[in-house]
Residue, then its C-alpha position, 0 to 999 in steps of 0.5 A: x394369371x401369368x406375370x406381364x412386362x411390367x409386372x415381372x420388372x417389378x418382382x425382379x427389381x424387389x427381389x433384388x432389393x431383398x436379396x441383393x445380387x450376389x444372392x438371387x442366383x444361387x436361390x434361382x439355381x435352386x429353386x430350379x434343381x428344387x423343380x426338377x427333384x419335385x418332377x422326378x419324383x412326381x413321375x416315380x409316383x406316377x409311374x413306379x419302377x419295376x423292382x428287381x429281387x437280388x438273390x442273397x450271395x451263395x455261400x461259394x461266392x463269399x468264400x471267393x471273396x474271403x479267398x480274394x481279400x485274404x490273397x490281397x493282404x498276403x500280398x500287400x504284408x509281404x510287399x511291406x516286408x521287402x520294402x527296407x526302413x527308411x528312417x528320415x533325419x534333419x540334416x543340421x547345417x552349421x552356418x561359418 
């Protein structure tokens, strides 16, 4: 039974009057993203993805990664070291 003219008019204007206008924007943005969300996920239920099995990493691609990361702190240490202090002082003024 869908709403007519005057129907509609009706809902709106109580609507509005409930929620005030500031409001009835935000709920209808997301009652819209709460639709879309059910449909996705209705068509995931209906057609489900087929899932791929990522092999586990071997043991040779983790030693390359502890390789790569131990070369990065390396780098990043001796960037630090060539780096001299700065030490930051306030300058006192003295106002004649």
């Amino acid at each position: 039974m869908p709403f007519h003219g005057p129907e509609l008019i009706i809902v709106v204007v109580i609507a509005l009057l409930i929620f005030g206008p500031k409001r009835l924007p935000e709920m209808g943005s997301s009652i819209g993203k709460s639709i879309k969300e059910f449909k996705k996920g209705m068509n995931e239920l209906t057609n489900p993805k087929e899932e791929k099995e990522d092999p586990a990493p071997s043991a040779s691609s983790l030693e390359a990664i502890e390789r790569e990361i131990a070369a990065k702190k390396a780098a990043a240490s001796a960037h630090e070291a060539s780096q001299p202090e700065v030490e930051v002082g306030s300058k006192e003024k003295s106002v004649d």
